[in-house]
VOROBA-57727 format. One record per residue (C-alpha): residue number from 1; residue in one letter; x, y, z. Coordinates in Angstrom, 1 decimal, padded with zeros to 4 digits, always signed. Layout:
N
[node NUM,'A',[X,Y,Z]]
...
//
This chain:
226
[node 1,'X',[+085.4,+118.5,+087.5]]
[node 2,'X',[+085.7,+119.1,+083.7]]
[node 3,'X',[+083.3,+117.6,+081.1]]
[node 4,'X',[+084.4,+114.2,+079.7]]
[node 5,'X',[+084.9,+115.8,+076.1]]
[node 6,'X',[+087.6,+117.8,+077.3]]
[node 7,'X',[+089.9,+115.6,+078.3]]
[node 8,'X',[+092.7,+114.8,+076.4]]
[node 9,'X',[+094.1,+111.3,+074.9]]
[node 10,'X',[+097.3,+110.8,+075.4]]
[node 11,'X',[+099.1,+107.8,+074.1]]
[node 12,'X',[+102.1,+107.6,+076.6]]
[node 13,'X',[+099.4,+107.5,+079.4]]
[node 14,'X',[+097.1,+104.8,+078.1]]
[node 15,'X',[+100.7,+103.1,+077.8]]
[node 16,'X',[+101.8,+103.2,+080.7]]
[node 17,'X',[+098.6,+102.3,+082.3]]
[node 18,'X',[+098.8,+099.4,+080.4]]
[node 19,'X',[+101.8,+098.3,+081.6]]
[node 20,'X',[+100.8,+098.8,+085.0]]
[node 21,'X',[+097.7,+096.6,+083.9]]
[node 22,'X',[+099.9,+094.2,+083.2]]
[node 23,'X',[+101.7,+093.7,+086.8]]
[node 24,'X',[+097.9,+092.6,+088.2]]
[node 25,'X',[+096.5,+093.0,+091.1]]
[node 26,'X',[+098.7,+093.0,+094.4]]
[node 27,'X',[+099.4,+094.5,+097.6]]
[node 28,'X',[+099.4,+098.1,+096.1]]
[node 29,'X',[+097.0,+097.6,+092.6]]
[node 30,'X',[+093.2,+096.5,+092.4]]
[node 31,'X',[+091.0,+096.4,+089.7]]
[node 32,'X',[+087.3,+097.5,+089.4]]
[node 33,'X',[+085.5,+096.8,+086.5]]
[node 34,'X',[+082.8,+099.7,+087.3]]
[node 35,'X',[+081.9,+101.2,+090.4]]
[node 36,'X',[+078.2,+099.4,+090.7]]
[node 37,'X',[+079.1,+098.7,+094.2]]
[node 38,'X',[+080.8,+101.9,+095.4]]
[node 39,'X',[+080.8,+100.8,+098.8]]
[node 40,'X',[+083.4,+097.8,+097.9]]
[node 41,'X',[+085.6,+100.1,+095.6]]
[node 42,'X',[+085.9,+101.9,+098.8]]
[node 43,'X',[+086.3,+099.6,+101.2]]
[node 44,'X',[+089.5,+098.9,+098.8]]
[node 45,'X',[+090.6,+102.4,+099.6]]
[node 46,'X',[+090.7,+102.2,+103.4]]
[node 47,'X',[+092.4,+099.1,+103.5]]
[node 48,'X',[+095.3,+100.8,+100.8]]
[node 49,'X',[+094.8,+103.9,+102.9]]
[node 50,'X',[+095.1,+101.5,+106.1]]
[node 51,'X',[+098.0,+099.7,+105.0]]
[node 52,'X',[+100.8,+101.0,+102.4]]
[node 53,'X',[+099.0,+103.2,+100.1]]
[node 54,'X',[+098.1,+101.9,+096.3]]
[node 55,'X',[+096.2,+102.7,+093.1]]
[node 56,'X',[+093.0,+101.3,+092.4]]
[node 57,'X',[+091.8,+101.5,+088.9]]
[node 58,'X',[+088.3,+101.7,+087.4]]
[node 59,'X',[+087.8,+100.3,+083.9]]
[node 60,'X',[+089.7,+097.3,+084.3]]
[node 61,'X',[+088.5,+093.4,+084.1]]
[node 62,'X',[+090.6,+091.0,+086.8]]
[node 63,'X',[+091.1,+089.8,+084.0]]
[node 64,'X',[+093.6,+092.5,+083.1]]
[node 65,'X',[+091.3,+093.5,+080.1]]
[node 66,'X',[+090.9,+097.3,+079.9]]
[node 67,'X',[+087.3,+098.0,+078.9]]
[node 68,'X',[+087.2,+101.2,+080.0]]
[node 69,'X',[+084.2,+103.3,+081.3]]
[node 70,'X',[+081.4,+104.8,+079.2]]
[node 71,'X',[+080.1,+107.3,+081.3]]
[node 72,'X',[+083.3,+107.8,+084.2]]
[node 73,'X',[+081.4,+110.5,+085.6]]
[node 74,'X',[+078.7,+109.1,+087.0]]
[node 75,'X',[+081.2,+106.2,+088.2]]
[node 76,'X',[+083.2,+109.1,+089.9]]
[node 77,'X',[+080.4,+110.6,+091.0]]
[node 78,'X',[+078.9,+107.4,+093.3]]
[node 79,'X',[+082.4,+106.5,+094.1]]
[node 80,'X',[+082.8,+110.6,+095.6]]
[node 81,'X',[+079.2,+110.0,+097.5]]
[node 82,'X',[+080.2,+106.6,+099.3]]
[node 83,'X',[+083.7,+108.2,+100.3]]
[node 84,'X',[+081.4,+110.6,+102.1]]
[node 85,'X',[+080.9,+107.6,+105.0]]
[node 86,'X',[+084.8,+107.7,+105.4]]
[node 87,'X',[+086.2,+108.8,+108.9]]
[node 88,'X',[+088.1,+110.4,+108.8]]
[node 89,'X',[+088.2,+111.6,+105.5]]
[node 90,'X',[+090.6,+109.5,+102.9]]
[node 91,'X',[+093.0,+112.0,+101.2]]
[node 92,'X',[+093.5,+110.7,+097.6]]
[node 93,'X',[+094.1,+111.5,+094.1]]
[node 94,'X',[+091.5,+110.6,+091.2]]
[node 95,'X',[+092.3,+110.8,+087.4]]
[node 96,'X',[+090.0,+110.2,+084.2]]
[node 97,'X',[+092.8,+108.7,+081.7]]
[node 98,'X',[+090.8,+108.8,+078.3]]
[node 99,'X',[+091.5,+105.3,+076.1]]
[node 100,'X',[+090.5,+107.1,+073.0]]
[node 101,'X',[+087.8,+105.5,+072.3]]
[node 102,'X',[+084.9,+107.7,+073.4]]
[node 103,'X',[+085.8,+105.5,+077.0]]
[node 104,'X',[+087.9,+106.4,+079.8]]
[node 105,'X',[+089.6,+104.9,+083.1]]
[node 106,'X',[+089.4,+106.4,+086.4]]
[node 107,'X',[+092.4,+106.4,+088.5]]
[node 108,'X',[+092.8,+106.9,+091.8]]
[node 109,'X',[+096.2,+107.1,+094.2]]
[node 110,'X',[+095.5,+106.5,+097.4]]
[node 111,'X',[+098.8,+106.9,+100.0]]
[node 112,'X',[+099.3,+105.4,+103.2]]
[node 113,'X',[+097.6,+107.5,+105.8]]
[node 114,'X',[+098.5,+109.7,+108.8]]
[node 115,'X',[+095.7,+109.6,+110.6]]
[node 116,'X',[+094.8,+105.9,+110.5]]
[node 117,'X',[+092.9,+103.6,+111.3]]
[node 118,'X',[+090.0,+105.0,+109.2]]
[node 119,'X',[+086.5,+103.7,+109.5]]
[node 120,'X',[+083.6,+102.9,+106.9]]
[node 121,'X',[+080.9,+104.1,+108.6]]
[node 122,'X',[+077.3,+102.7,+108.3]]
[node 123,'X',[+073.7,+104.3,+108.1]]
[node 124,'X',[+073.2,+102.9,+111.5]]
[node 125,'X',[+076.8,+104.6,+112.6]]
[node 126,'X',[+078.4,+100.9,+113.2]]
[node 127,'X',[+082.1,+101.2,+111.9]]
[node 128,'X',[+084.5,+099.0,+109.8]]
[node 129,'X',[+088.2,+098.8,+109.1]]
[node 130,'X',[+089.8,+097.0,+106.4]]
[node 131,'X',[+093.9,+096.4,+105.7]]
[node 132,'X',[+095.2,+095.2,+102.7]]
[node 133,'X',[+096.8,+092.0,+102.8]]
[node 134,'X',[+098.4,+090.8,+099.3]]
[node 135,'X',[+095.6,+091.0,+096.9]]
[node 136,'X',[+092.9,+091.2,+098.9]]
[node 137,'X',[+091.8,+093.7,+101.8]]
[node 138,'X',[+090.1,+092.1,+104.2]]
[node 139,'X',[+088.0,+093.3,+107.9]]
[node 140,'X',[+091.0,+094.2,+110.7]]
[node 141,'X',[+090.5,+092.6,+113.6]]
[node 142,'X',[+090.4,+094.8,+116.9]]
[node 143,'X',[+094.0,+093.7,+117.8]]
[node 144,'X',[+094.9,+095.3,+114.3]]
[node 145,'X',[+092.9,+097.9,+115.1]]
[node 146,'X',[+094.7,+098.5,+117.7]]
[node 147,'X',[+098.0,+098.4,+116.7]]
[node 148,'X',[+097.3,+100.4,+113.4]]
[node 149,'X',[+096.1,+102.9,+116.3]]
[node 150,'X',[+098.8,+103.0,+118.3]]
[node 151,'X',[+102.0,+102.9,+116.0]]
[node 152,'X',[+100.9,+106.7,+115.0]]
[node 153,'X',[+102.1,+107.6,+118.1]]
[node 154,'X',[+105.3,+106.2,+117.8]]
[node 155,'X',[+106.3,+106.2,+121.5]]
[node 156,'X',[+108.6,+103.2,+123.2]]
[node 157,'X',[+106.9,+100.4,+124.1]]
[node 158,'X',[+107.4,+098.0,+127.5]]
[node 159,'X',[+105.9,+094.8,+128.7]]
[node 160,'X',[+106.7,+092.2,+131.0]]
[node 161,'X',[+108.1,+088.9,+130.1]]
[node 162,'X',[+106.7,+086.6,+132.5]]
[node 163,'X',[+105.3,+082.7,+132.4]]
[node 164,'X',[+102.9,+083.9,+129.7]]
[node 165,'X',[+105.4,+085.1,+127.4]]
[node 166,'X',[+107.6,+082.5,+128.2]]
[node 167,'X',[+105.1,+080.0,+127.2]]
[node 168,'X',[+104.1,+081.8,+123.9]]
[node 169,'X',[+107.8,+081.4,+122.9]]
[node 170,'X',[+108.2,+078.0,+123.8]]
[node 171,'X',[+104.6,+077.3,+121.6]]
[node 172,'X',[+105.9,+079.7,+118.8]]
[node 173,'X',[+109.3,+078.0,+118.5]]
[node 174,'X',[+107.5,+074.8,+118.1]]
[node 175,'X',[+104.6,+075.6,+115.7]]
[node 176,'X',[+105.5,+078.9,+113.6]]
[node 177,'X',[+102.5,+080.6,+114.4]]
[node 178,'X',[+099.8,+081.4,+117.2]]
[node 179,'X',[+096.5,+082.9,+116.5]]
[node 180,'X',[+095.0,+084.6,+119.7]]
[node 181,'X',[+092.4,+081.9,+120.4]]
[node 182,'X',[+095.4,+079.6,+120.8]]
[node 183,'X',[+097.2,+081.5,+123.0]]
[node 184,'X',[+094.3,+081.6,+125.3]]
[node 185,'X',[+094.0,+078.1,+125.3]]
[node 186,'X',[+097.4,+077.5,+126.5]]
[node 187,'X',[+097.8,+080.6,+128.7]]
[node 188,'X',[+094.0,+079.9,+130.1]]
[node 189,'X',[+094.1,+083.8,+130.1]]
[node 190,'X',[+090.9,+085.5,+129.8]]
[node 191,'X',[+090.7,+087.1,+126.1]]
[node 192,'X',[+091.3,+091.2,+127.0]]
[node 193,'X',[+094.6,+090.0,+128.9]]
[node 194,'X',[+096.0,+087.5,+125.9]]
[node 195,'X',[+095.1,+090.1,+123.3]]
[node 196,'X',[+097.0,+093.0,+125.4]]
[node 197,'X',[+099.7,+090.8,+125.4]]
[node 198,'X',[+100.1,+089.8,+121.8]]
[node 199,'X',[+099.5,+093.6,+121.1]]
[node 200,'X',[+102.3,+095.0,+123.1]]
[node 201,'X',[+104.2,+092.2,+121.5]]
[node 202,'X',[+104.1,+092.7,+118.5]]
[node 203,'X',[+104.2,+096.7,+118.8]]
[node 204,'X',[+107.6,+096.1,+120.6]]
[node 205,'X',[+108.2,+094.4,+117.3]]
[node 206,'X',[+109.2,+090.6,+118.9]]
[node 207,'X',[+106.2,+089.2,+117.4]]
[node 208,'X',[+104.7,+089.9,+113.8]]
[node 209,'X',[+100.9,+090.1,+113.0]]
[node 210,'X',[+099.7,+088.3,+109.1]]
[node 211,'X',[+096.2,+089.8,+109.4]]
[node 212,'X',[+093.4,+087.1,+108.3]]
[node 213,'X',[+089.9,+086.8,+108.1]]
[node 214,'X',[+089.6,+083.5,+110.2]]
[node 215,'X',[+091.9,+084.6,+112.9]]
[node 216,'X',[+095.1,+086.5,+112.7]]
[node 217,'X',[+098.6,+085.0,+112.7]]
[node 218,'X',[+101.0,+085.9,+115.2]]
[node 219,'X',[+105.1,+084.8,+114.8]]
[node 220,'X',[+108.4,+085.8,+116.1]]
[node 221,'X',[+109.6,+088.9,+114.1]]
[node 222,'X',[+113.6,+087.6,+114.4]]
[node 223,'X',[+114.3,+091.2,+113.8]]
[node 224,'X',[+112.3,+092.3,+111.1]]
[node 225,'X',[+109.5,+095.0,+111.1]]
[node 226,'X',[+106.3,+094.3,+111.0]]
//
């Protein structure tokens, strides 16, 4: 990696970051004001990496101020260490963009992955996933662990429609959504059973998963991909 004094100011880049700034943070953009919890900037990574890809820039206030970094360096260089507990390994791109002002912001374009799920992996080896879900990227639940998992394989997907699925219809034209505790309480199935079910559902894209924190959302896809 060069030496900070090297790199090069370049007005249509600090532009352009700039406007970028100004979109805010979304389903694709988060900001970081500095990397003094590495673990969280990546965390933000898997769940881009997880999800649709994005860019996640260091330097900036949520505030959409650009402050830049004094030493990006040693930012990169804690943020390169933690990506080390990664699995599999995130492929991404990182970029000092210098504000010309003896600060700089680090870039970094992260796409949607191939390999997904990937994991943060702890000292004692325990694993999390994380997905992005508008601005905020948030622990997937095993069902979206599972699906994540099994959409890389792309192969067709069957299930039965019996009683059960009959009755999740019936609930979901009703009330919109069904989260998975819900549909155990109506279906009186045991858990592994009502959460292979919603699975295979909504991998044979009739139902649509909205990933939450509290309990995922499940409602009829009418069509549309998930």
């Amino acid at each position: 990696m060069k030496p900070q004094e090297s790199f090069i100011f370049h007005p249509k880049q600090v532009q352009e970051l700039r406007d970028l700034v100004s979109k805010g943070e979304g389903t694709t953009l988060e900001f970081k004001r500095k990397a003094a919890y590495p673990e969280k900037i990546v965390r933000e990574m898997i769940a881009f990496s997880n999800t649709s890809g994005g860019t996640l820039l260091v330097g900036i206030g949520d505030d959409g101020s650009i402050p830049g970094l004094k030493f990006p360096e040693g930012e990169s260089h804690v943020i390169q260490a933690a990506l080390k507990r990664v699995r599999p390994a995130l492929q991404l791109e990182e970029e000092f963009i210098p504000l010309g002002n003896t600060r700089s912001v680090l870039r970094y374009i992260i796409s949607e992955s191939k390999t997904k799920p990937h994991y943060l992996v702890s000292e004692n080896q325990s694993k999390e996933c994380f997905v992005r879900v508008e601005d905020k990227s948030i622990k997937a639940s095993r069902e979206v662990r599972e699906i994540i998992r099994r959409r890389q394989h792309g192969k067709d997907i069957r299930f039965r429609y019996g009683d059960d699925e009959k009755l999740l219809m019936k609930y979901l034209d009703e009330n919109k959504t069904i989260t998975l505790k819900e549909f155990i309480s109506i279906s009186r199935l045991k858990r592994f059973y009502a959460s292979r079910k919603l699975i295979l559902l909504v991998l044979a894209n009739v139902l649509r998963i909205m990933p939450h924190e509290k309990g995922d959302q499940y409602l009829l896809n009418f069509g549309k991909n998930s």
